[in-house]
C-alpha positions in Angstrom: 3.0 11.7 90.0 0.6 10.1 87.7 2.9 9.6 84.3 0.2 7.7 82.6 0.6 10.2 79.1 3.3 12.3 79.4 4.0 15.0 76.7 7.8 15.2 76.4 8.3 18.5 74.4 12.1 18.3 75.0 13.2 14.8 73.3 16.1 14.8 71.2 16.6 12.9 67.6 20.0 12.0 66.8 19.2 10.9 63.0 21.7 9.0 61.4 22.9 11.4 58.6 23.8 14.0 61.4 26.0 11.1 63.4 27.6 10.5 60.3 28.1 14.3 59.4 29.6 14.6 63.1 31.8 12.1 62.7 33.0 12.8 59.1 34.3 16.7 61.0 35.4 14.5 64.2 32.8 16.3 66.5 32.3 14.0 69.5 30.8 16.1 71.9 28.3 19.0 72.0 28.5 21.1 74.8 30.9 18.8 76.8 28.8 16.1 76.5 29.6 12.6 74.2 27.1 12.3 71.5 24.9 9.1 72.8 24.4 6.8 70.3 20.2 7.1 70.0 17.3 4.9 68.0 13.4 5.6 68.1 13.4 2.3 69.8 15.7 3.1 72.5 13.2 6.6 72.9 10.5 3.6 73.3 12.0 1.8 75.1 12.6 4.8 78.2 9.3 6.5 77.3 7.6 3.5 78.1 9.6 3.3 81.6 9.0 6.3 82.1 5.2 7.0 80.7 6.3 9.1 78.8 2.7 8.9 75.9 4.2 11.1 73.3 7.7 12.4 72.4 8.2 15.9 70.2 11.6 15.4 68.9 13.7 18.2 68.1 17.8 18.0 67.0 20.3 19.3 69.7 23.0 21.3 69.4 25.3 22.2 67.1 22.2 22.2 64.6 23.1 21.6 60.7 25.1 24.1 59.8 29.0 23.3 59.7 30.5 26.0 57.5 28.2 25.2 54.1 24.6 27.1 53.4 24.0 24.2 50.2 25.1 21.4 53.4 23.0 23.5 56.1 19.5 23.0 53.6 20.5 18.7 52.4 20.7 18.0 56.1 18.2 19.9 57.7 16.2 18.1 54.8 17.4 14.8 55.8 17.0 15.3 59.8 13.6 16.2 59.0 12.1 13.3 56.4 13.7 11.0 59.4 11.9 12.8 61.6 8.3 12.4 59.9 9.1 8.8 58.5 9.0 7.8 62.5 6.0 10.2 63.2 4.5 8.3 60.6 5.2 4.8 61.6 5.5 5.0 65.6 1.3 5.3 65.9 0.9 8.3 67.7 4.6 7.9 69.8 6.8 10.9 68.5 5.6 14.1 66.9 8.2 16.7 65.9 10.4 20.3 65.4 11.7 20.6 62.9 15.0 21.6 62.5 16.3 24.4 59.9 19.0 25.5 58.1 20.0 28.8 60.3 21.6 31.6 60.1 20.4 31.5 56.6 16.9 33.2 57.0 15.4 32.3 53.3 16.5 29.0 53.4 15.3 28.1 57.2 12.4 30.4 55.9 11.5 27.7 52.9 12.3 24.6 55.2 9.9 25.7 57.9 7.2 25.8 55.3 7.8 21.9 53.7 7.8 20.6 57.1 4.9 22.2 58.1 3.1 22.1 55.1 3.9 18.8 53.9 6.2 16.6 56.3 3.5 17.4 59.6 6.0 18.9 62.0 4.2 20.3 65.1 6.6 23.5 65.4 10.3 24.2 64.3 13.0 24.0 66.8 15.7 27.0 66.8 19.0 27.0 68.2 19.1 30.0 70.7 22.5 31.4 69.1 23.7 30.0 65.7 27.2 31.4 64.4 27.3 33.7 67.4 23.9 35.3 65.9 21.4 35.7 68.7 17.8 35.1 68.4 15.9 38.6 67.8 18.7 39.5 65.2 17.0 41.9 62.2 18.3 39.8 59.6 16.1 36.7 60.7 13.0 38.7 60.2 11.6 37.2 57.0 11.8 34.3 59.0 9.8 35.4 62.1 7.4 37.1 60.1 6.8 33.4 58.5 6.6 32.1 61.7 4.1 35.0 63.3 2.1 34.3 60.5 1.6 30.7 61.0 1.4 31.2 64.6 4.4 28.5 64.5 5.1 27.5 67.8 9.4 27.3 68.7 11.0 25.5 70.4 14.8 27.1 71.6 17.3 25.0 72.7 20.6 26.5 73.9 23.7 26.3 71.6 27.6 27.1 72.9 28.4 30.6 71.8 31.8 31.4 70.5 32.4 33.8 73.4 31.9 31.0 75.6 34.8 28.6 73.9 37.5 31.9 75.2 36.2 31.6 78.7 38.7 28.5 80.0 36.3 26.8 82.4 36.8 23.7 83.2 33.0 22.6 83.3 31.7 21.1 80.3 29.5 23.7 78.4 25.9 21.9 79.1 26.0 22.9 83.0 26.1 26.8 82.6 26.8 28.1 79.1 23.8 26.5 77.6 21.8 28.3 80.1 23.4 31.3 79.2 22.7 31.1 75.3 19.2 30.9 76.0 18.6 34.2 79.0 20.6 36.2 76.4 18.9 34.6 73.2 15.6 35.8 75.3 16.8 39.2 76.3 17.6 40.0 72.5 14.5 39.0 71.5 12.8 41.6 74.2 14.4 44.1 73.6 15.0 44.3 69.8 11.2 44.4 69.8 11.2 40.9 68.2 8.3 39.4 70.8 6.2 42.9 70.3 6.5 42.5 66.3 5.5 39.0 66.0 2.8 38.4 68.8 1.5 34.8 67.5 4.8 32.9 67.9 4.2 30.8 70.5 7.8 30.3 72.3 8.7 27.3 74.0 12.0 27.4 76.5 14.7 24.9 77.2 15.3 24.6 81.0 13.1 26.2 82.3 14.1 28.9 80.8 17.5 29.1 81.5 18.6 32.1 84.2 15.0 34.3 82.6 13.4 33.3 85.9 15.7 34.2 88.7 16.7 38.0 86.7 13.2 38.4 85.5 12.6 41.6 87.7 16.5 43.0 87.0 15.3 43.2 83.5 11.7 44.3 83.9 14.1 47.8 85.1 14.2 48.5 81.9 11.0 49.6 81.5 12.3 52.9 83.4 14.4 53.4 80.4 13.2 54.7 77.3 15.2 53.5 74.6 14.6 49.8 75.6 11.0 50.3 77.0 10.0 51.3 73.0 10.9 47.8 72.3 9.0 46.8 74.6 5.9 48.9 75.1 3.7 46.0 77.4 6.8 45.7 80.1 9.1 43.3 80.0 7.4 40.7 82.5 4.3 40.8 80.2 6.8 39.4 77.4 8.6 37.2 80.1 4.8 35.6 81.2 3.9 35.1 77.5 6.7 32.6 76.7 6.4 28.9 77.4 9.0 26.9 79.8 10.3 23.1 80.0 11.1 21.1 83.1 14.2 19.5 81.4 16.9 19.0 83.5 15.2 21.4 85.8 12.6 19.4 87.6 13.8 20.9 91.3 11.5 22.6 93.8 14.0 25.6 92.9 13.5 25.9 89.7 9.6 25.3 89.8 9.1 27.4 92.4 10.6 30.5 90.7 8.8 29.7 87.5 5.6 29.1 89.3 5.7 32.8 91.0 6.8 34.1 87.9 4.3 32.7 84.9 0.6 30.9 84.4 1.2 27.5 85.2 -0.5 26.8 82.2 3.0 27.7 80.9 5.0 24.9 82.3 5.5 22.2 80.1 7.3 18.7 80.8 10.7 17.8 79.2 12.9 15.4 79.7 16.1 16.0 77.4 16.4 12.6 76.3 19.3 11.0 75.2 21.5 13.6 76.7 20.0 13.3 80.0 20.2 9.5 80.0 17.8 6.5 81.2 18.7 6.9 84.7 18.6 11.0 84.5 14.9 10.8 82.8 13.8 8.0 85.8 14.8 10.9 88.1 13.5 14.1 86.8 10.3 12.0 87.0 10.2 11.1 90.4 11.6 14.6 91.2 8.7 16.1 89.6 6.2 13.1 91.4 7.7 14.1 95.0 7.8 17.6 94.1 6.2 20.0 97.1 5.6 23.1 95.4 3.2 20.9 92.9 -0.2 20.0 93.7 -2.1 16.9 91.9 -3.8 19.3 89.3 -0.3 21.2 88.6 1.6 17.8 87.9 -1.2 16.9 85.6 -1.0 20.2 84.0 2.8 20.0 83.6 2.8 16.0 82.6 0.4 16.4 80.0 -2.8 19.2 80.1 -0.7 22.1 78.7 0.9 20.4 76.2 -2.3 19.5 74.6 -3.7 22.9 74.7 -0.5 24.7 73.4 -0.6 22.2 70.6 -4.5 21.5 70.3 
């Protein structure tokens, strides 16, 4: 694989007001996994290794909001101006998501337009449950109205739902919960008509999507029944096919193979999950994808970098 100017559209920031906020409520891991200590040169420093040309950075899960709407809106703030201040100085190196203060739709409603409007973010990132509140929820539709009207694009990175704390695996949450937040996040946003009411959101997905590949067809059945096919007047593979996907931590022949059967290719997009997949991790999912044998030349170049630039022109 070529990875002369890789588009990462799945790179975390770990800004240094939400370490301290994390620490100050004794929060060491998010979804089972430690919080790595992270700089923008230690991104650099991997995305040069890697060839990686251009980062979009975008905070993780658990988001910003611990408990407090007035805490929620300071550090979203905060996250953010860190966010643009190493746009601004890395020459090109990191774009951004921004992050916002969810589930509180006015307020993430007023943040997405600052860092739009005056702090150049390149989308907004959204956590696919926050408070137990799926995506595709009515009372977030100020908020996605905004966004349709922008044609904002979103980024949706799994979060650990409350129902999945009662469960007592013994698996950290990142392996299969996190995968879950986002089919079910997706599924809610089908079929409370949230993807036909606001066409021009362009939707980006974390890993690949999650399990929205391998059930695709079990849920396109609903089109067979009429209180969920009003929601979804196109068919539910039409809405599936319209959503973006990232490789992150789902670089495998597997995973590519379902999504390549499933949507445009032009819909793939590279992501590495950097910090929380580590050095060693990203090195991987780059050779994974290089040696991959459902890939040709032209879709690795597509993936690495080509549909990146057209999603975000």
């Amino acid at each position: 694989m070529d990875n002369k100017g890789l588009i990462d559209v799945h790179h975390h920031t770990i800004p240094p007001a939400f370490t301290r906020e994390m620490e100050k409520r004794g929060i060491a891991l998010v979804a089972g996994a430690p919080l790595p200590a992270w700089t923008g040169e230690r991104s650099l420093a991997i995305m040069d290794a890697a060839g990686i040309e251009t980062a979009v950075l975008s905070l993780s899960a658990p988001g910003v909001h611990f408990g407090d709407k007035a805490g929620a809106v300071a550090l979203a703030r905060e996250c953010n101006l860190n966010s643009a201040e190493l746009g601004a100085t890395s020459k090109g190196r990191f774009k951004s998501f921004a992050v916002l203060p969810m589930p509180f739709t006015a307020e993430a409603a007023a943040e997405a337009t600052y860092a739009l409007d005056h702090l150049g973010a390149t989308g907004v990132v959204l956590l696919a449950s926050t408070d137990g509140i799926f995506l595709g929820d009515p009372r977030f539709d100020e908020l996605m109205a905004e966004l349709d009207r922008r044609k904002a694009i979103v980024f949706v990175h799994p979060n650990i739902h409350p129902t999945s704390n009662t469960l007592d695996l013994k698996t950290p949450g990142f392996f299969v919960e996190f995968l879950c937040d986002t089919s079910r996040a997706v599924t809610n946003l089908i079929f409370t008509g949230t993807l036909e009411r606001y066409p021009n959101i362009r939707w980006i997905l974390s890993h690949a999507g999650g399990f929205i590949p391998f059930i695709a067809w079990r849920l396109s059945l609903a089109d067979g029944i009429p209180d969920l096919a009003a929601k979804a007047p196109k068919g539910v593979l039409t809405y599936i096919r319209s959503l973006y996907y990232d490789t992150a931590l789902s670089p495998s022949p597997f995973a590519l193979a379902s999504l390549l059967q499933l949507v445009d290719p032009s819909h793939i997009l590279f992501g590495s999950d950097f910090p929380f997949a580590p050095e060693i991790v990203v090195g991987g999912e780059v050779q994974t994808l290089a040696a991959s044998p459902v890939l040709t030349p032209e879709l690795r170049a597509a993936i690495g970098r080509d549909n990146a630039l057209a999603l975000f022109g």
